[in-house]
Structures are given as structure tokens and as C-alpha cells.
N, C-alpha and C positions, 0 to 999 in steps of 0.2 A: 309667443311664437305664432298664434291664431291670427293677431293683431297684423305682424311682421308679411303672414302669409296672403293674410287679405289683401293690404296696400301692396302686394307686390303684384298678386294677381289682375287689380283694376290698374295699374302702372300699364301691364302689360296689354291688358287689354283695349287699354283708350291709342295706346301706339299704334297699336296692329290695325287696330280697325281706321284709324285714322289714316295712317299709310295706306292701307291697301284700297281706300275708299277714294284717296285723294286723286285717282287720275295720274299722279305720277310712278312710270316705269322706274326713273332711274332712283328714287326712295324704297319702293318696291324690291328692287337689286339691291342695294344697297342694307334693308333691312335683310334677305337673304343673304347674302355674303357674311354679315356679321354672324346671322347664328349656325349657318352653314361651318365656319371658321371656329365658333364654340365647339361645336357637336365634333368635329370629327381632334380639335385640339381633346375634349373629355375621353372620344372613342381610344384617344392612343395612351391616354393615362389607364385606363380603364385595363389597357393589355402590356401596364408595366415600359412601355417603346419609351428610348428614352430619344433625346430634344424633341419631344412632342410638341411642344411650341412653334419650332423651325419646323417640323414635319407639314403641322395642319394649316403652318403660311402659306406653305407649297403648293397643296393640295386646293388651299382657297383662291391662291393663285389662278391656279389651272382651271378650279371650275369656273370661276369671272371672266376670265381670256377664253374658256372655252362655249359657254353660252352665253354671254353677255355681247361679247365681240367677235365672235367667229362663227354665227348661225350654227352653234351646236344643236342647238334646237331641232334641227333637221334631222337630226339621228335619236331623237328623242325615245321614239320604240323602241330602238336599241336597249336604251340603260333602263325604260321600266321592262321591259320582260326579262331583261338579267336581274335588276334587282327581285321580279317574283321570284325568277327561277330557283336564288340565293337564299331566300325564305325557305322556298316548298323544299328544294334538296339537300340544304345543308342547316338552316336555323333551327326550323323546325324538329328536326331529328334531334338536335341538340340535347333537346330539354331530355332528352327519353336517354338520352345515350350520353350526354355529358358532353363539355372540351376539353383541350390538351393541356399538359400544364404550362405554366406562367414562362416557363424556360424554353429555348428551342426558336424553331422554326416555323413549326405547326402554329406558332401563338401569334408570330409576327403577318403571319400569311393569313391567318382568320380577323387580326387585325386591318391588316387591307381588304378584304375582302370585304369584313361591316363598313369599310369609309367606303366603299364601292357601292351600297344599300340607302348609303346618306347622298349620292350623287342621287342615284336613282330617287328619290324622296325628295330634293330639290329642286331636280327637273321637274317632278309632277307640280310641285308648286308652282312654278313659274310655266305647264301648261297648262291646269288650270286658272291660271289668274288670266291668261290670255282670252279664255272664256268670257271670264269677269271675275269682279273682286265676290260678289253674292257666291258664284258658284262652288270658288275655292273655299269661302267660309262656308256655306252648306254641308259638303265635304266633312271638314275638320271637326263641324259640331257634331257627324254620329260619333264621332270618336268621343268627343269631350262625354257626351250624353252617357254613351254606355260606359265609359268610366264611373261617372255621375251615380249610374243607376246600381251598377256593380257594388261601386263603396255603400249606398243608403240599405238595398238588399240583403248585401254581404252580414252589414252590422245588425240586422233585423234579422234575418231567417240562416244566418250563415251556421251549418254545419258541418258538411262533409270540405276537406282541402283540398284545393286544386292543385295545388302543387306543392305539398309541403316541405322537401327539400330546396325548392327557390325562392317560393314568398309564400311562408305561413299564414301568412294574413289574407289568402286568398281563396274563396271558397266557391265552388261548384254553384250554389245558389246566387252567388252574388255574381258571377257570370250571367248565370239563366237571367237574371236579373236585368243586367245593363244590356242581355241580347232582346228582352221583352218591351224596355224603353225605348232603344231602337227603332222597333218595328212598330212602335204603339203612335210616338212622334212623327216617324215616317206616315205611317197613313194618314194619320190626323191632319200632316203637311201636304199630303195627296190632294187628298177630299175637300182642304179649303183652296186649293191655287185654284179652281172654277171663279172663286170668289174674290181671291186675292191675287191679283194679277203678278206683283212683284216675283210672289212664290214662284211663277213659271221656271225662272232662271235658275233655279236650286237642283240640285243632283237626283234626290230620289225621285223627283216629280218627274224630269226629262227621261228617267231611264222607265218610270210604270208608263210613261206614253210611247216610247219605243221598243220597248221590251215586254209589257204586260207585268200583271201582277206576281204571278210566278218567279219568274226570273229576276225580277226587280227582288221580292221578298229575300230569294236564296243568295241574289250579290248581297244585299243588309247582313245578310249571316254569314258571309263569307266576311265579310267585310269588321264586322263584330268579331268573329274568328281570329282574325289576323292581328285586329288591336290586342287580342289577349297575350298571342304568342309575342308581338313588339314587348311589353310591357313586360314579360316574363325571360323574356330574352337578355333587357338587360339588367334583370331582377339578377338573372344568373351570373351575369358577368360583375355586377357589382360583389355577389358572393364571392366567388372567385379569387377578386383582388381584394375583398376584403374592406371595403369603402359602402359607407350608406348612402351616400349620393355620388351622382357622377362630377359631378363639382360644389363651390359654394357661391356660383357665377348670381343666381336669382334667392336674394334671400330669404326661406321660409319654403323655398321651393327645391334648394339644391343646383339642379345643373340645368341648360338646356335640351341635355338629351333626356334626364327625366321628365322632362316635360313632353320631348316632343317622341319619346319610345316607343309608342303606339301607334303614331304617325307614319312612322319608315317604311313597314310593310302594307298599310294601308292605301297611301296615297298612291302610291305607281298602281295598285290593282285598280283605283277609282279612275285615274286617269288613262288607261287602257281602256276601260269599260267606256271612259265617256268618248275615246276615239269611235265606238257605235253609233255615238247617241248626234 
């Protein structure tokens, strides 16, 4: 499984960076479409919806015709402040308060509403990639990082639970953890772009130059914040339906939204921010 998990994670990895480095837009799109088209086909398995398949074509549809060819793009604010809104007022709460059950109404409408979180989350990709391809990966790596730092912490010093009824395996320390890695990477990445000129283009560097230290530190920990609740969110909805991954789409890995769960509510917050920057 180790084996299976590695080669699939350098597969993924030589793609991404390859596409997103390559200068070409429409590979760029096209890479989003496809796991845009996963993630919201896993979100509707996830809430039970059935032709989930024909649903999330739709959906894939509509997002490609609607920022790809239609300057959706221009309403771009629009879908990330809905999607934070979506986080702060309804995900959020979740954890504390629960969802509804698998039957009904309530389940099909919190199911559109998370494919609504995956719009928002797409957009930001494709307005941060308009930045550049660095920016967007800068981005995505506090996320990988404070996962990173979360598991290595977790496994070392992990004792009190973060959330026992959603993912037991998740502990108070191994947070503290992956928010410590965060901020530790982040400065270290500050303090050398005098040096390293490339670094300019990277997110935490342009926001301690327009924002200061302060605010720059507190979006990292909003930002670390938010990864946890993605991650837990659909930790809960896996529970729920009863499924250990959101699919068996990356093997060794599971689904695309397990990969990219931490990402949903991150990215629209980073790419708000970087509308300042």
C-alpha cells in the first residue's frame, strides 16, 4: 500500500507541476475540469444523490462553459465570499452540531451547497494560477505542509483528540503541530526572498510585504484553521455515509476530494486575500 501510495503521489506530482508550469491555459483547464468533474461526481456519492455521474457532468459542464468561455471570471468575488460564507455559517457549525440524515431534503440541498464550495475552490485555482503557476503552488504547499507537520506531530506527541467522533486519529497536538510548520516555513520563506529572488512571487512573501508581519502571521492561521475544518468536514461526511475514502479514483490515496479537502475552504480565503496583495 506504502509502495502503491508513493508512485501515485510522484505520478501526481510530476503532472501538476508539469501542467501548471507549462505556459499552457488550456492543459491548465483541462487539468481542472477533470478533477473538478471527480470531486463534485465523489461529493454526490458521498450524500447518497443518485445518477451522480449524470449530475457531476452537468455541473462540469456549467463550470467549463461558465469560466472557461463565458468570462465567469468576472464574478469571481462572487463565488469566493459565498464559498467562505458557506464554511463560516454552515460547515463549520457542522462539526459541533452534526448533519441531517442521508434521507430527505435537507441532505440533497447541503449536497448542492458543498458542490457550490467546490465551484468556489476552483475559481480560486484558476485565479490564482492567473497570478502565476509559483503563486498557486505556494498557496497549496501551506496546506500540504501543515498536513505534513500535523501527521509527523500527531504521531510523536499526539494525545488529547481533536475530534473524536469524526477522525480519531486526529489530535490537538498534531494540529498545534502542522500550525507551527506553517509559520516556521513561512518565515524562513520570508527572510530568504531578499536572497532568493524567485521566492518574491509566493503568497506568504507578497502578503508580509503588503500586510506586515501581523496580519500576514494571523491569515497563516486562519489559513491553517481552515485546512483543518476541510479535512474534518469531509472526515464527517465520509462517516455519515459510511465510506473510508471518497472514492478509489488515486490509488493508495482514495478519491480526489480526499486529497484535495483541505483545499475547499482554503483556497477562496487565499485568493480573497491575495485580491489586497
Amino acid at each position: 500500500m506504502l509502495k502503491t501510495r508513493i508512485i501515485t503521489a510522484v505520478i501526481l506530482f510530476v503532472v501538476l507541476v508539469a501542467v501548471l508550469f507549462s505556459g499552457s491555459l488550456p492543459a491548465v483547464q483541462a487539468v481542472v475540469a477533470i478533477a473538478f468533474g471527480a470531486a463534485t461526481w465523489e461529493t454526490f456519492r458521498l450524500f447518497k444523490l443518485r445518477a451522480a455521474v449524470v449530475v457531476a457532468v452537468c455541473w462540469t459542464a456549467a463550470f467549463a462553459y461558465t469560466f472557461f468561455f463565458n468570462h465567469g471570471l468576472e464574478q469571481a468575488r462572487f463565488w469566493l465570499a459565498l464559498g467562505v460564507a458557506i464554511w463560516l455559517l454552515r460547515f463549520f457549525p457542522s462539526l459541533k452540531v452534526g448533519l441531517p440524515p442521508m434521507e430527505g431534503f435537507g441532505n440533497t440541498l447541503l449536497a448542492m451547497v458543498y458542490a457550490a464550495t467546490l465551484v468556489s475552490c476552483f475559481v480560486a485555482i484558476l485565479l490564482l494560477f492567473q497570478r502565476s503557476a509559483l503563486y498557486l503552488v505556494s498557496v497549496m504547499a501551506l496546506v500540504f505542509i501543515a498536513d505534513i507537520g500535523a501527521y509527523f506531530s500527531g504521531k510523536k506527541f499526539g494525545r488529547r483528540k481533536l475530534a473524536p467522533t469524526i477522525s480519531p486519529g486526529k489530535s490537538v497536538e498534531g494540529a498545534v503541530g502542522g500550525w507551527i510548520a506553517v509559520l516556521v516555513l513561512s518565515i524562513a520563506t520570508i527572510l530568504a526572498a531578499p536572497y532568493q529572488p524567485w521566492l518574491q512571487d509566493t503568497f506568504a512573501v507578497r502578503m508580509q510585504a503588503k500586510l506586515g508581519w501581523g496580519i500576514a502571521l494571523a491569515a497563516l492561521t486562519v489559513i491553517v484553521g481552515a485546512s483543518i475544518v476541510g479535512d474534518l468536514f469531509e472526515s464527517q461526511l465520509k462517516r455519515r455515509a459510511g465510506m473510508k475514502d471518497s472514492s478509489n479514483l488515486l490509488p493508495g490515496h482514495g478519491g480526489v476530494l480526499d486529497r484535495i479537502d483541505a483545499l475547499v475552504p482554503v483556497l477562496p480565503i487565499a485568493a480573497l486575500i491575495g485580491g489586497w496583495l
